[in-house]
PyMOL Python script that loads the backbone (N, CA, C, O; Angstrom):
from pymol import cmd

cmd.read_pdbstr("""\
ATOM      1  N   UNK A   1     -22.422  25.322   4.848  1.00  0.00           N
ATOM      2  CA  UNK A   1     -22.119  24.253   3.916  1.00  0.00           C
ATOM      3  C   UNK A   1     -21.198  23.253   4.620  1.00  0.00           C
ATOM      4  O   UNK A   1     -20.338  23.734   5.358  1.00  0.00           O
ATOM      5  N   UNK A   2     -21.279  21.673   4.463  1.00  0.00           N
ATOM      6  CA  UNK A   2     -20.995  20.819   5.088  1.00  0.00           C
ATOM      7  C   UNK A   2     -19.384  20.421   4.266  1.00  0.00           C
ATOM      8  O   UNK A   2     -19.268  20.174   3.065  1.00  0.00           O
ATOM      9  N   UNK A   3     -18.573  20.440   4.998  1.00  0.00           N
ATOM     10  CA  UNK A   3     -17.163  19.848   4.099  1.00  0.00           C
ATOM     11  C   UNK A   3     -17.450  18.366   3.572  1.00  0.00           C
ATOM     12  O   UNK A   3     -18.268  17.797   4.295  1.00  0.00           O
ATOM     13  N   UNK A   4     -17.119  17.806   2.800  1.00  0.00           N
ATOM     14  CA  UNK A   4     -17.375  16.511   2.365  1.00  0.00           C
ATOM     15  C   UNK A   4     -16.173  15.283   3.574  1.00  0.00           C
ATOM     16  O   UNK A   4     -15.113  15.647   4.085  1.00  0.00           O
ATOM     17  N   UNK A   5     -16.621  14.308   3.674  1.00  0.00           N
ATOM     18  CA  UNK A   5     -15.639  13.344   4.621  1.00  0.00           C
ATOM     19  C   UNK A   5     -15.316  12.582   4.114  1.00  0.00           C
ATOM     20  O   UNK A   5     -16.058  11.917   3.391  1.00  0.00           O
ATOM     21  N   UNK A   6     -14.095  12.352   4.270  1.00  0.00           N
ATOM     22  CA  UNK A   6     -12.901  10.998   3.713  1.00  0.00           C
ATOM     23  C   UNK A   6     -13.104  10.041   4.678  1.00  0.00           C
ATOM     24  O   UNK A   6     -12.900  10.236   5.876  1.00  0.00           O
ATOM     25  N   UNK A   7     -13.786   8.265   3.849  1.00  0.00           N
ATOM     26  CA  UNK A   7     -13.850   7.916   4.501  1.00  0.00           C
ATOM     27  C   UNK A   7     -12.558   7.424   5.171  1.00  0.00           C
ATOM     28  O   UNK A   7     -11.469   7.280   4.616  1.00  0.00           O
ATOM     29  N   UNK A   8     -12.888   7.172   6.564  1.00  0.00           N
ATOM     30  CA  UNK A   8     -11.738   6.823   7.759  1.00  0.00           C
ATOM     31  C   UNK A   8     -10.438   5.628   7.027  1.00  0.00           C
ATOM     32  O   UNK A   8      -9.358   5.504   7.603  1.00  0.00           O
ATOM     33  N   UNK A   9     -10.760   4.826   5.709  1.00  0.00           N
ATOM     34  CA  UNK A   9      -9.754   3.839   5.763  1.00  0.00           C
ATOM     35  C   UNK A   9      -9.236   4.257   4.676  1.00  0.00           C
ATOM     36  O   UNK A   9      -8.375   3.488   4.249  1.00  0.00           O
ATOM     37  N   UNK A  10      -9.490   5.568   3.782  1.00  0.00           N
ATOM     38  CA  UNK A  10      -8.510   5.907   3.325  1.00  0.00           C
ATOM     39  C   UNK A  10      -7.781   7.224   3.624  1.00  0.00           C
ATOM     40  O   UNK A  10      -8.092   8.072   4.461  1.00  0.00           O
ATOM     41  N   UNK A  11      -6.577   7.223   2.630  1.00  0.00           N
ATOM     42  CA  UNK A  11      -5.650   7.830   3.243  1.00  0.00           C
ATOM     43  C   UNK A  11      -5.034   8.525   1.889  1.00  0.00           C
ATOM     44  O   UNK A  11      -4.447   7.870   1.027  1.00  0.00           O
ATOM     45  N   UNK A  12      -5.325  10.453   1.796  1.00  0.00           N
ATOM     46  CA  UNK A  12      -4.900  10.999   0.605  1.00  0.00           C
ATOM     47  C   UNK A  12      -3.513  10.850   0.445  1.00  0.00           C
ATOM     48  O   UNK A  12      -2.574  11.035   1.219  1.00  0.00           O
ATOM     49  N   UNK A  13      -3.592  10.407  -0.943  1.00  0.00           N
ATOM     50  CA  UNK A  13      -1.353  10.779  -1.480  1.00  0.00           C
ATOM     51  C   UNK A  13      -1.386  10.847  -2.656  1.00  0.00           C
ATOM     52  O   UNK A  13      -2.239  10.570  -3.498  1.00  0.00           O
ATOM     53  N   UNK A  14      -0.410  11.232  -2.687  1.00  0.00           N
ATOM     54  CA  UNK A  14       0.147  11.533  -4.326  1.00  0.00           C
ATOM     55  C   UNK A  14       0.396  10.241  -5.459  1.00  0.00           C
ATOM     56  O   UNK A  14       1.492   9.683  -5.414  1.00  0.00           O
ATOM     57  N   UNK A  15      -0.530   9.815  -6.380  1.00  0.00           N
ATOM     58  CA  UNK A  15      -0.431   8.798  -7.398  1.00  0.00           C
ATOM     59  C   UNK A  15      -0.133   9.435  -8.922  1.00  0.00           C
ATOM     60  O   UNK A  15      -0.610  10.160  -9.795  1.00  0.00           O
ATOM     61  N   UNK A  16       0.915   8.683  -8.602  1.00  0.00           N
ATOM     62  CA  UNK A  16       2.161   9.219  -9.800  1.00  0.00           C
ATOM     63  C   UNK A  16       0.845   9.068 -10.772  1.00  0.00           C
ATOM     64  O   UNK A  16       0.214  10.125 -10.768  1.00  0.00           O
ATOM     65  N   UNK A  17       0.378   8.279 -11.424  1.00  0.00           N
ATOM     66  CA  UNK A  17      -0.718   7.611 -12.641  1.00  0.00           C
ATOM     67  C   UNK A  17      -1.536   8.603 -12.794  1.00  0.00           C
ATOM     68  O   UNK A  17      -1.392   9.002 -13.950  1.00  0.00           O
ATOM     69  N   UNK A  18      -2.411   9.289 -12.185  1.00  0.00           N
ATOM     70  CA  UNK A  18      -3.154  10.165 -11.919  1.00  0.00           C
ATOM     71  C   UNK A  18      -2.646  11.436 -11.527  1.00  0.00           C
ATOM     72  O   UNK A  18      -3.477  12.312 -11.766  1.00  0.00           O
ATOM     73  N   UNK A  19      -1.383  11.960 -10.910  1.00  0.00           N
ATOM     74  CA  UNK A  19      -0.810  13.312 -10.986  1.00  0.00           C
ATOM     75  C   UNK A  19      -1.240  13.706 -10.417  1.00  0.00           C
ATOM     76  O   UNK A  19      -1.579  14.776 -10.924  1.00  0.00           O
ATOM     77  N   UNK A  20      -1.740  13.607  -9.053  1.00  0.00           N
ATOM     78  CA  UNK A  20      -2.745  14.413  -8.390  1.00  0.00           C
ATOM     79  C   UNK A  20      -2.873  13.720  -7.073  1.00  0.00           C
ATOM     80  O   UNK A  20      -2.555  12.531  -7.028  1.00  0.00           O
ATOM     81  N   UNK A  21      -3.406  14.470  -5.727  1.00  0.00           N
ATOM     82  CA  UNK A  21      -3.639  13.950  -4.555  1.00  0.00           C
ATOM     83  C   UNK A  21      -5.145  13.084  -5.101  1.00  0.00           C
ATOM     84  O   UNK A  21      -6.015  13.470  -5.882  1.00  0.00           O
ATOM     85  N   UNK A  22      -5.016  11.766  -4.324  1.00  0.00           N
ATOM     86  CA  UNK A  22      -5.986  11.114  -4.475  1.00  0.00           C
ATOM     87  C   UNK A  22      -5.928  10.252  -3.157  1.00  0.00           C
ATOM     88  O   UNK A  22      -4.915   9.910  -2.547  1.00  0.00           O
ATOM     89  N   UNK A  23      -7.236   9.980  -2.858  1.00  0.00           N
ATOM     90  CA  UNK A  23      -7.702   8.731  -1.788  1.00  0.00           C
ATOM     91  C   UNK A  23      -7.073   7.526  -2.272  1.00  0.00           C
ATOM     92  O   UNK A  23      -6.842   7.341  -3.466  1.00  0.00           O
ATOM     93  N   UNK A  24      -6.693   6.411  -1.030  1.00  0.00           N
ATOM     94  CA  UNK A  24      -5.541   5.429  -1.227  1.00  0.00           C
ATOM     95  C   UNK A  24      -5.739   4.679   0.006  1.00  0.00           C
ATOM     96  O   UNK A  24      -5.323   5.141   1.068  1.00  0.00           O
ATOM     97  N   UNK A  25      -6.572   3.131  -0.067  1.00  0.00           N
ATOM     98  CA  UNK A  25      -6.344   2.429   0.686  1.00  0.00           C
ATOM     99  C   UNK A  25      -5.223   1.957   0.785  1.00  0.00           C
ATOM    100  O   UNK A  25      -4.705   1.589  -0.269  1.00  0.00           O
ATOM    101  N   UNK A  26      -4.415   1.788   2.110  1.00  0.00           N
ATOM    102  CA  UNK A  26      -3.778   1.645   2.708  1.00  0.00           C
ATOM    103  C   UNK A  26      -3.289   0.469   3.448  1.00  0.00           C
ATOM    104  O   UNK A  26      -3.607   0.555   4.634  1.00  0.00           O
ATOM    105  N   UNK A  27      -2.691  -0.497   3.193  1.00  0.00           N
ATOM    106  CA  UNK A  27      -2.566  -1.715   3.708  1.00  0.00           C
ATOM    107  C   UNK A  27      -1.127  -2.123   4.038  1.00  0.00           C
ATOM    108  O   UNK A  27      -0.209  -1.675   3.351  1.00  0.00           O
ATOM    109  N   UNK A  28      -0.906  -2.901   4.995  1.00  0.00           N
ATOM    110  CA  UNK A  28       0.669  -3.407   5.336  1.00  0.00           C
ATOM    111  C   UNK A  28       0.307  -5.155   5.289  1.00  0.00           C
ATOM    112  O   UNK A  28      -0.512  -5.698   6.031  1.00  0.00           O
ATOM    113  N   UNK A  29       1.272  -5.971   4.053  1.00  0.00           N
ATOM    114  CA  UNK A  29       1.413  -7.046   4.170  1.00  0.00           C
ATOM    115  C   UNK A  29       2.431  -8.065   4.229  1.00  0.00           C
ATOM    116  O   UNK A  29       3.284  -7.814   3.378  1.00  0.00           O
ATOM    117  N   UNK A  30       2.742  -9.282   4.987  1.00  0.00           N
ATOM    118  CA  UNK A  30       3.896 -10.428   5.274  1.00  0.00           C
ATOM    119  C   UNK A  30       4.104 -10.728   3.877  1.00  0.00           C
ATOM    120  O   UNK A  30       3.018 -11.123   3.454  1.00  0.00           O
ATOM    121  N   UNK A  31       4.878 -10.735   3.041  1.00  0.00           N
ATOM    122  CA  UNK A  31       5.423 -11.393   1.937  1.00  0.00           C
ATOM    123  C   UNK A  31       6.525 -12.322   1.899  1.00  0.00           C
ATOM    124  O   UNK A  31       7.609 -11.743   1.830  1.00  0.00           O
ATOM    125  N   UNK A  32       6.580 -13.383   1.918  1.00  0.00           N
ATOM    126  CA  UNK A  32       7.026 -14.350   1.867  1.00  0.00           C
ATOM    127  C   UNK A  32       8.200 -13.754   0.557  1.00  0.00           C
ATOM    128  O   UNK A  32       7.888 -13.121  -0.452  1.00  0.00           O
ATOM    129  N   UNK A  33       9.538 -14.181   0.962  1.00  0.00           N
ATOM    130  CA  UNK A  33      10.574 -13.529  -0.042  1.00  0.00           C
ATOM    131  C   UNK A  33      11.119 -14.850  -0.812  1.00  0.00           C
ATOM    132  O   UNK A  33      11.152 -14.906  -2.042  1.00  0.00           O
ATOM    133  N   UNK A  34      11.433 -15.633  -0.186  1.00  0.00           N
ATOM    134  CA  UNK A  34      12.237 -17.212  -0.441  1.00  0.00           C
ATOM    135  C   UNK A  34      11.102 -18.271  -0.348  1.00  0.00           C
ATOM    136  O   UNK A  34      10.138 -18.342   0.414  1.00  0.00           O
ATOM    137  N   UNK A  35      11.633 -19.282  -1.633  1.00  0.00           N
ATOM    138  CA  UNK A  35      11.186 -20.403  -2.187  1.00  0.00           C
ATOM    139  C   UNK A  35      11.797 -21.389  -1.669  1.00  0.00           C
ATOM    140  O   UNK A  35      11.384 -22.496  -2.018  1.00  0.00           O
ATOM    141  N   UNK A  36      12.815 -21.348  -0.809  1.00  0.00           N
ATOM    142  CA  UNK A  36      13.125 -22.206  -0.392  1.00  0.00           C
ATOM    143  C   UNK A  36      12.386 -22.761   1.038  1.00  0.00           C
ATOM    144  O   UNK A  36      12.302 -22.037   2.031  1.00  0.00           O
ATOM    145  N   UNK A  37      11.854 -24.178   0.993  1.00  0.00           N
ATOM    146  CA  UNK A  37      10.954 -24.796   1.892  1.00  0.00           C
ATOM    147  C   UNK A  37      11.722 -24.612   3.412  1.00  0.00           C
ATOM    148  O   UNK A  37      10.987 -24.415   4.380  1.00  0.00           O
ATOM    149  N   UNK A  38      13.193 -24.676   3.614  1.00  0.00           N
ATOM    150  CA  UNK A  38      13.705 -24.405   5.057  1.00  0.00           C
ATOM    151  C   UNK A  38      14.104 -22.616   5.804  1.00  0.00           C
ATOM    152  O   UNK A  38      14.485 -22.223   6.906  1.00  0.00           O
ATOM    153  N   UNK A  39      13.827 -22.087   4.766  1.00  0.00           N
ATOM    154  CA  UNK A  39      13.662 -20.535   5.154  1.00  0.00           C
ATOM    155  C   UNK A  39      12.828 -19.665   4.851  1.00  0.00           C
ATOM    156  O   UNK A  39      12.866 -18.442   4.711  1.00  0.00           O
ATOM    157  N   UNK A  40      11.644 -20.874   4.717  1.00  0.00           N
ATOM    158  CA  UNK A  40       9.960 -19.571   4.240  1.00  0.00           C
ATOM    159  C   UNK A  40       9.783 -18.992   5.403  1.00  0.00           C
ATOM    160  O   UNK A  40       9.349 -17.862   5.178  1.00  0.00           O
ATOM    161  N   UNK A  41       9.890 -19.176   6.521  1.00  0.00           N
ATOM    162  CA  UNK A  41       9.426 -19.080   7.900  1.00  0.00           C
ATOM    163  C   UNK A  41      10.299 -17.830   8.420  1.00  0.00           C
ATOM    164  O   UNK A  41       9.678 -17.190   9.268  1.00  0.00           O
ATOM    165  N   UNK A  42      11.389 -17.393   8.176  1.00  0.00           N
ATOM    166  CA  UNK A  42      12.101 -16.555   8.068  1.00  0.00           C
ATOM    167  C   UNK A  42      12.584 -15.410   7.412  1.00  0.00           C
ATOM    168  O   UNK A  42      13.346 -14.518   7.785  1.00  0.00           O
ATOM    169  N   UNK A  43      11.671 -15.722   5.804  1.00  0.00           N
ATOM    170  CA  UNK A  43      11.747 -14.476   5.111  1.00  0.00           C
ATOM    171  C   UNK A  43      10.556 -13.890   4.570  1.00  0.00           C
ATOM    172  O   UNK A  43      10.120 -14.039   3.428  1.00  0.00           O
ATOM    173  N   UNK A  44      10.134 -13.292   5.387  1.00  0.00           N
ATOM    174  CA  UNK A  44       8.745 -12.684   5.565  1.00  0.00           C
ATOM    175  C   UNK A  44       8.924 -11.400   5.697  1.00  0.00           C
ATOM    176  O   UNK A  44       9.149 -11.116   6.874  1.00  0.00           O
ATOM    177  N   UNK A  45       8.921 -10.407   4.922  1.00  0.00           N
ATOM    178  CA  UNK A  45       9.260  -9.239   5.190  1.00  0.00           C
ATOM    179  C   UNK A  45       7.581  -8.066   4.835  1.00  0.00           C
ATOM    180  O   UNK A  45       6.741  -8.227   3.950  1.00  0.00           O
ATOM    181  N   UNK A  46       7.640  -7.000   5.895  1.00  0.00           N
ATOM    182  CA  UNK A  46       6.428  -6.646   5.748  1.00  0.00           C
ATOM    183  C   UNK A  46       7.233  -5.207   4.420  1.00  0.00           C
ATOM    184  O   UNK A  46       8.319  -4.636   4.327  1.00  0.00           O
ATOM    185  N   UNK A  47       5.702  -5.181   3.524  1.00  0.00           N
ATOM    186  CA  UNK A  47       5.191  -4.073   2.623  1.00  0.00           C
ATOM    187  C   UNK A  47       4.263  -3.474   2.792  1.00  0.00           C
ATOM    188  O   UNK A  47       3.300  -4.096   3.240  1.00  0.00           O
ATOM    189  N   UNK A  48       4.121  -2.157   2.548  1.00  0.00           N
ATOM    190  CA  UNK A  48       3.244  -1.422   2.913  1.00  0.00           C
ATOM    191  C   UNK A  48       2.607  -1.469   1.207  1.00  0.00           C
ATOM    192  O   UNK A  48       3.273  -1.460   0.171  1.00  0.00           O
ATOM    193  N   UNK A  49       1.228  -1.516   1.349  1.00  0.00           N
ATOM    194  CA  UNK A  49       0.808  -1.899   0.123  1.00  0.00           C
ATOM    195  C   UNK A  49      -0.467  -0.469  -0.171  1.00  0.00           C
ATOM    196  O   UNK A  49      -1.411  -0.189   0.566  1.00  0.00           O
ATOM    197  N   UNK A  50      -0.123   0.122  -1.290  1.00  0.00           N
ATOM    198  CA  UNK A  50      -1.257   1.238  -1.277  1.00  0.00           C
ATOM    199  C   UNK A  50      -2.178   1.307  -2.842  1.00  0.00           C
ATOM    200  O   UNK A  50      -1.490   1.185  -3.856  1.00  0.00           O
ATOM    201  N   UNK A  51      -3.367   1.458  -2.982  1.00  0.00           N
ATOM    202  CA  UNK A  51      -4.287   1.332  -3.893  1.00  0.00           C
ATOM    203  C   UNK A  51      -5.161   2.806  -4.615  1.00  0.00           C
ATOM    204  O   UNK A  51      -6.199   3.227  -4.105  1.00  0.00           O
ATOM    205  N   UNK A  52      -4.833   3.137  -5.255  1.00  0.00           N
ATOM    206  CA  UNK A  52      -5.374   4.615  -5.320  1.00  0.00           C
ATOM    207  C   UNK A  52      -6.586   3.942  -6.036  1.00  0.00           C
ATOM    208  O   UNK A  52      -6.687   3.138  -6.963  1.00  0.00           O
ATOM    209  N   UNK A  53      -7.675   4.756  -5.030  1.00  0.00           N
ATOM    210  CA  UNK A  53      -9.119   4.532  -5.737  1.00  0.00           C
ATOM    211  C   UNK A  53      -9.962   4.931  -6.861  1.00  0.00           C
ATOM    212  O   UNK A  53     -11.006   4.346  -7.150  1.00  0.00           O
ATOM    213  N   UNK A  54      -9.536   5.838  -7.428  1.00  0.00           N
ATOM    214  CA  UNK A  54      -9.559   6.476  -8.693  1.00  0.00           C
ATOM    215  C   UNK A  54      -9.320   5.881  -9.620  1.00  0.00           C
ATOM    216  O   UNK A  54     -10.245   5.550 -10.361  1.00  0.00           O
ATOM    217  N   UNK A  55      -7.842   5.489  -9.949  1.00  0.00           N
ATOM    218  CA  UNK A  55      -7.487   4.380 -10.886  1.00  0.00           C
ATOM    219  C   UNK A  55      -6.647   3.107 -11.027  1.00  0.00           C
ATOM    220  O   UNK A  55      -5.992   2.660 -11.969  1.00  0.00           O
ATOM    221  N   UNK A  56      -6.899   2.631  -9.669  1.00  0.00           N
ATOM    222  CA  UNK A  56      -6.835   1.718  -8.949  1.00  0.00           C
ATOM    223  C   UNK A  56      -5.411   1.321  -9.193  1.00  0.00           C
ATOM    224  O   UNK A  56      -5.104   0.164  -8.906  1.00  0.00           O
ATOM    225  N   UNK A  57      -4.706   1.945  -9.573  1.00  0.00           N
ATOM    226  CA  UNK A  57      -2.873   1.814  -9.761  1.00  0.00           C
ATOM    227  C   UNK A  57      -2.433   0.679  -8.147  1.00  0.00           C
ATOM    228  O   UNK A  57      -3.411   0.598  -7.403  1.00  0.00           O
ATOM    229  N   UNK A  58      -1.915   0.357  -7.935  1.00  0.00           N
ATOM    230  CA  UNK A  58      -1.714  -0.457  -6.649  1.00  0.00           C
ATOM    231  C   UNK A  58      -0.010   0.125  -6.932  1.00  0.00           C
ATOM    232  O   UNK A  58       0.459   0.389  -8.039  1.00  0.00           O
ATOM    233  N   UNK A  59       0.620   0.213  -5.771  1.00  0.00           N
ATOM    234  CA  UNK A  59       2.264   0.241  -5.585  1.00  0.00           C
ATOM    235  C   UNK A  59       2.623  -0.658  -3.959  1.00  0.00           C
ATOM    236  O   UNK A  59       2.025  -0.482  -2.897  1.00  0.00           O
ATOM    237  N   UNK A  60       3.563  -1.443  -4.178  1.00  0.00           N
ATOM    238  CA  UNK A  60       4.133  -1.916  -3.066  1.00  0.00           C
ATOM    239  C   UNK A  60       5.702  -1.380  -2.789  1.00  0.00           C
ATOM    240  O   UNK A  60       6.711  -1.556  -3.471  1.00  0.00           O
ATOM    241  N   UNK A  61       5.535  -0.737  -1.665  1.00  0.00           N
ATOM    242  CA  UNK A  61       6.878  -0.619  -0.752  1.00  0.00           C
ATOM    243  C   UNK A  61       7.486  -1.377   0.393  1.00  0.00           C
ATOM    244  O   UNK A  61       7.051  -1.525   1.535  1.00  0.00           O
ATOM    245  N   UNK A  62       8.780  -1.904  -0.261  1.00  0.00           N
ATOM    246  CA  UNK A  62       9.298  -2.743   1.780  1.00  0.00           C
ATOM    247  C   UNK A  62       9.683  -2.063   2.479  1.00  0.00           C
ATOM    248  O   UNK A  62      10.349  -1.072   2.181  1.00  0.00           O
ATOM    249  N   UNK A  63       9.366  -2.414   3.632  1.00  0.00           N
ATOM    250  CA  UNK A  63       8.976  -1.532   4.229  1.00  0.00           C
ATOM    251  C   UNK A  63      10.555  -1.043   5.498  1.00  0.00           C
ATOM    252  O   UNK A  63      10.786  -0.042   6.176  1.00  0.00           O
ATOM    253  N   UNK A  64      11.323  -2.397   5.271  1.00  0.00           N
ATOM    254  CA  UNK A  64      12.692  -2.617   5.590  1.00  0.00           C
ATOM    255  C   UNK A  64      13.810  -1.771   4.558  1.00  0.00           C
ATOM    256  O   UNK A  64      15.013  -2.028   4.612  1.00  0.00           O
ATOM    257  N   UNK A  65      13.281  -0.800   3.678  1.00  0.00           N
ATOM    258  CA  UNK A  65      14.205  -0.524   3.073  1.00  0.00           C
ATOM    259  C   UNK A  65      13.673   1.079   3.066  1.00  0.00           C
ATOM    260  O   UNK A  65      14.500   1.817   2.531  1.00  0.00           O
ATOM    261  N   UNK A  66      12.663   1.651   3.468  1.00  0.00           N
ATOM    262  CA  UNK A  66      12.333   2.920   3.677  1.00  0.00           C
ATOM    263  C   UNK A  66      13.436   4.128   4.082  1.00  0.00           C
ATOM    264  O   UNK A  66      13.049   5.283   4.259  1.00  0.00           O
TER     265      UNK A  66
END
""", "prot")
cmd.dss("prot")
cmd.show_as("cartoon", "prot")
cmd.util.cbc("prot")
cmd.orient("prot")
């Protein structure tokens, strides 16, 4: 009997919403923090951004404060 395969871009974790290990695309994105026009360029801080595929809950973490 063949094990079933996860595909490669996701990534199992724990989603609070669902209570349970679940598959979770996985993404890291630049978020722009400040509105101000002379320090957009500077406050860009990356989040790790994750999507549970099940019930599509999304959570963002910065990733500077881990």
């Amino acid at each position: 009997m063949s094990t079933p395969q996860l595909d490669s871009t996701k990534i199992v974790e724990q989603c609070e919403n669902c209570a349970a290990k679940t598959p979770h695309t996985v993404t890291v994105d630049l978020v722009t923090e400040s509105d101000k026009e002379e320090t957009v360029a500077y406050s860009r801080e990356p989040y790790r951004i994750t999507e549970c595929t099940q019930c599509e809950t999304e959570t963002r973490q910065r990733m500077n404060n881990v």
